[in-house]
Phi, psi and omega in degrees: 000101191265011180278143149293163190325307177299303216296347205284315171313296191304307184296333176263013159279304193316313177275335174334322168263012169300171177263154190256157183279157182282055165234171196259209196240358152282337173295289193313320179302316179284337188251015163210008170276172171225161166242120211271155186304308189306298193268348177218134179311303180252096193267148164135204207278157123348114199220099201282325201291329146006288219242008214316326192288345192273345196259358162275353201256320152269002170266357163294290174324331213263178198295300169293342173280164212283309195290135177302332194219099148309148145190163203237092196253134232225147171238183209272156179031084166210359166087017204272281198314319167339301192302335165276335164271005182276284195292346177286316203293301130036281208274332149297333155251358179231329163268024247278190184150175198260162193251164158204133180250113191246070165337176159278352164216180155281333148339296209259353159291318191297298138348319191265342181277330182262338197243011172201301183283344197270332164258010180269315183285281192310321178281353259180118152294301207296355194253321174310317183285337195256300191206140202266164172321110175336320177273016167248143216290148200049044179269023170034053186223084143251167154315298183254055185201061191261120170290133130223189183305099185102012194179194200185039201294145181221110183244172185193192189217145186307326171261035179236097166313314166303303200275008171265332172264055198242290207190158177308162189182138158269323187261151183215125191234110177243135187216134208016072175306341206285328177277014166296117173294169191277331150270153138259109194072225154229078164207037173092194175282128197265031158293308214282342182287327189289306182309327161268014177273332216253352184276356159266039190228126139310304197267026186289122145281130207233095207243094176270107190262099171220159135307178139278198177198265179271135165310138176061020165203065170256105169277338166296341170299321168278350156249000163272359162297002197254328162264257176244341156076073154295137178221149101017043172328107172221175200247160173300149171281333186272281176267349158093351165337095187291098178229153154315132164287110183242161169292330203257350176268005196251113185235131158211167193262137200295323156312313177231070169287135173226325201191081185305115155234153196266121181261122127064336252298349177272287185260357176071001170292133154261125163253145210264163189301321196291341164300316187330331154336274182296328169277308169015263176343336206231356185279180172178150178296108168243116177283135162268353151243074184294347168263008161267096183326300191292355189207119182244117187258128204244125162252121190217104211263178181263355214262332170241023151316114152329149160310134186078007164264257176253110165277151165339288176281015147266311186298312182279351154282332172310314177327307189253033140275321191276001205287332218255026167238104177315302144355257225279307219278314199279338187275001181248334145329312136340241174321346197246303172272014200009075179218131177304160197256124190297123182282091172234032130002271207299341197275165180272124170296109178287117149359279161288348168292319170307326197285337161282001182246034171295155186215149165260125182226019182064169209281332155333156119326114197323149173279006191262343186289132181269305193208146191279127163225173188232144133235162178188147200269122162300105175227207211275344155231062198183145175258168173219147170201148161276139104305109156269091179288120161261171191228198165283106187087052159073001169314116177261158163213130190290127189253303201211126155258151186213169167229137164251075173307149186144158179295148142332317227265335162290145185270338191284008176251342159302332166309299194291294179322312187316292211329286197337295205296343191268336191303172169251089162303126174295110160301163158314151176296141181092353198251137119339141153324152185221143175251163193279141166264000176195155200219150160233123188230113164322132181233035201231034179243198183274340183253024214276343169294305218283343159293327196278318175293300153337306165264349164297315209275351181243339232302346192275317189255032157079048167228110222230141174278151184193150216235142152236158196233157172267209180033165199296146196086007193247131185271132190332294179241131172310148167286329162240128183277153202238149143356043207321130200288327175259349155225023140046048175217149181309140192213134166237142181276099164262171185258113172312330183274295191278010156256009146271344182266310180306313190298305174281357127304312169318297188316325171273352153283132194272008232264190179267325184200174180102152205319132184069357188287089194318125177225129128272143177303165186293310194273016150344119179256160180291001188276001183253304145293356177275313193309324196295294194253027168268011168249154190209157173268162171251147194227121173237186184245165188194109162060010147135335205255154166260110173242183200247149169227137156261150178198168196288175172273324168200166178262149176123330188264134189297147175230014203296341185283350169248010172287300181330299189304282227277009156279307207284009127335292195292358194257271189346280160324319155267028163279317199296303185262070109283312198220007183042051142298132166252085168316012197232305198281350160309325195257326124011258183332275176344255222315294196313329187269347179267316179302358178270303169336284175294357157312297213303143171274163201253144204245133196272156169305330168256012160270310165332336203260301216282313173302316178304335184280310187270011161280311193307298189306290175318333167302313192274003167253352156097001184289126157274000000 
């Protein structure tokens, strides 16, 4: 390829406008992907019939048909990306022109280049043949960057402005947008940034892919109410009856699941996972507004997972591991049914109602607590931090609050932090002692050298500086920690909003125990619990969109008490993805050990004197 880099750009705008071939992006798939070993459970040629609900949604996609804007609101192991990587294939051999691909972060674009497209190419002769091998010198073969003839792929992630404003595209692929930040950068929402690099193409496609997440702050939900809000239509093994695969038609017994099957909505026939085949094959799309033309929109639940993918009877035991965690309930609401989540976060929680529910557990640590964690808050004269204990599914116990006076600014009120941070918790009997094992100190004050240096002098022992950010799309704990621009020492930026949508759906379970379930100490004040709920969320509209904020309920009321949780939240996370803790397997492990305990036989004291003796004596004959 002897053009250069502009020209190369320019020449692939140029073709953008050729005419295209008549074939559709389902054709083209069955007769040249392959699917590679790396990136799919089932590697070998492409098969539509596999996948059948997939070929109006890429034949949607191809150059003739009329509509502008696909999208896809979509549940998990249902072939949604495939499908996108089905029309990137497509279109590099038969449309080519330039593309852009947007993930939700550049992390996870860059992830996506290597574990599905870098293996999709290499697997694929007709794709192979189109763009060269990373390891040949110029080969406009990067990561998040591929040349070929007549074209230009670009991928980048929804929080980088630049790469979302880098150049005109005809094709534009946002995959899982529901994880799209409400901003890129300050330069606005980065759908609406993507979407106008596509305005100078007539003929532009536009292919939007998600889960959903909250109800009225979706952004896949609002466009697929924006289109013709096509469903999946399949027929009875009996009576031939045409219907939605629904949740509430899945009948098993909750107690003994052995076998989930699907009723019926007519006739009351039940059918096993292993029919799915066969209805599949026979199903078809029906809009329920066929008159919005321009933009065909697909609801595609996990409940139509091929056989050997997701069954019936996983998705109802995932149910009833999540149901009683609202968290886990809304991730399985989400992902499993693609359906958005009734938001009741936000509503407010009284106070004195948490306060009856105080408990006495002594002076021990509960036996149910696995690992210890801190968070703890700056302010201009005072450190304030929580000790949490957690337990299995994430079951919390409030251990300790302390307020700590004194200048930030001083080493003796950092001194006073060590004391805490060092101590040894008593366990329950037959249990060790236990110590934190992860600590978070906000750093997003008037004090942030003196935090930031502070948790670098502990970094060994899981004592991490850390920033919190609001809006939507930013994950509780990072995959990396970033940089202090002055002291070029580690920060992790978490995210606050969904550790507050987490913590406080949790807050309203009433239960006694069990995932998620909050326990306070008996001596608890109400002034700690006002602190608690004194925030809710606000729902506004912003640049066309309604997103959620938590802010205080009026000003002037203290909230440190719910920053304290949710830093020692963010430490739980980041132990899991730091060092992959597993609490369930954690509490296992506990258990296992108290039941050992108690095995052992109880040996009267003078016989106990008389074994210590006859130790001494083998030692000392040199006897192993």
């Amino acid at each position: 390829m002897d053009l250069n880099h502009d020209s190369f750009i320019v020449h692939a705008f140029a073709q953008g406008f050729k005419p295209d071939p008549d074939l559709t992006v389902s054709e083209w798939a069955d007769e040249n992907r392959i699917l590679s070993s790396i990136a799919s459970s089932e590697p070998g040629k492409w098969q539509t019939s596999r996948t059948p609900y997939l070929q109006e949604i890429m034949d949607c996609l191809s150059p003739h048909n009329p509509c502008e804007r696909v999208i896809l609101m979509k549940g998990a192991q249902i072939g949604g990306t495939e499908c996108g990587n089905n029309w990137m294939g497509f279109c590099i051999c038969n449309a080519p022109g330039p593309m852009l691909v947007v993930n939700p972060t550049t992390e996870m674009a860059k992830r996506n280049s290597k574990m599905r497209i870098d293996p999709a190419i290499e697997s694929c002769p007709v794709l192979k043949e189109k763009i060269s091998s990373p390891r040949a010198k110029d080969s406009g073969n990067t990561i998040l960057l591929k040349e070929f003839p007549g074209g230009i792929l670009i991928l980048t992630g929804a929080n980088s402005p630049v790469g979302l404003r880098s150049m005109p595209v005809r094709y534009l692929f946002l995959d899982e947008v529901d994880g799209f930040p409400d901003d890129a950068g300050s330069e606005g929402d980065p759908v609406d940034l993507a979407v106008q690099r596509t305005a100078t193409f007539s003929n532009r496609k536009i292919f939007m892919v998600s889960t959903p997440t909250i109800k009225d702050a979706s952004r896949i939900e609002q466009a697929f109410l924006e289109g013709d809000q096509r469903y999946y239509y399949v027929p009875c093994p009996s009576c031939g009856h045409m219907q939605i695969l629904r949740w509430k038609n899945l009948v098993f017994d909750p107690k003994k699941l052995t076998e989930a099957c699907y009723k019926c909505e007519k006739c009351g026939d039940l059918w096993h996972d292993w029919q799915k085949d066969q209805i599949l094959s026979k199903g078809k799309w029906i809009a329920h507004h066929p008159e919005n033309k321009k933009i065909a929109s697909f609801h595609l639940s996990s409940l139509y997972s091929p056989h050997g993918w997701t069954s019936w009877t996983e998705i109802a035991r995932d149910f009833l591991n999540s149901k009683d965690d609202p968290s886990r309930l809304q991730v399985w609401t989400n992902t499993k049914l693609a359906e958005t989540w009734q938001d009741m976060a936000g509503e407010q929680v009284d106070p004195t109602s948490l306060m009856a529910r105080r408990e006495r557990w002594g002076q021990d640590l509960p036996a149910g607590v696995v690992v210890l964690t801190c968070g703890v808050d700056v302010q201009d004269n005072r450190l304030e931090l929580e000790i949490v204990g957690w337990g299995r599914g994430e079951e919390s116990w409030s251990i300790d609050y302390q307020v700590l006076y004194g200048d930030p600014s001083s080493p003796e009120l950092w001194g006073q932090l060590d004391e805490i941070l060092c101590r040894a918790y008593p366990h329950s009997k037959d249990t060790p002692d236990m110590h934190i094992s992860a600590t978070c100190v906000d750093s997003g004050g008037h004090y942030t050298d003196y935090v930031i240096n502070y948790c670098y002098a502990r970094r060994l022992h899981g004592v991490w500086a850390i920033k919190g950010v609001g809006g939507v799309g930013k994950p509780i704990w990072p995959a990396t920690a970033s940089k202090s621009y002055k002291t070029q020492k580690p920060v992790y930026v978490i995210g606050v909003n969904d550790a507050k949508d987490i913590l406080m759906r949790r807050l309203h379970l009433e239960d006694s125990s069990g995932p998620g379930v909050w326990h306070f100490p008996y001596d608890r004040e109400i002034e700690w619990f006002e602190q608690v709920t004194n925030e809710v969320v606000h729902k506004k509209l912003s640049k066309g969109r309604l997103i959620r904020e938590w802010t205080p309920r009026k000003d002037g009321v203290r909230t440190e008490g719910l920053d304290c949780r949710v830093y020692a939240y963010a430490a739980l996370r980041g132990l899991v993805r730091n060092y992959r803790l597993n609490l369930d397997l954690g509490a296992d492990r506990l258990a296992e050990l108290k039941m050992k305990t108690k095995k052992k036989p109880i040996v009267p004291l003078e016989e106990q004197s008389n074994i210590v003796m006859h130790r001494r004596t083998v030692r000392s004959r040199g006897i192993q």
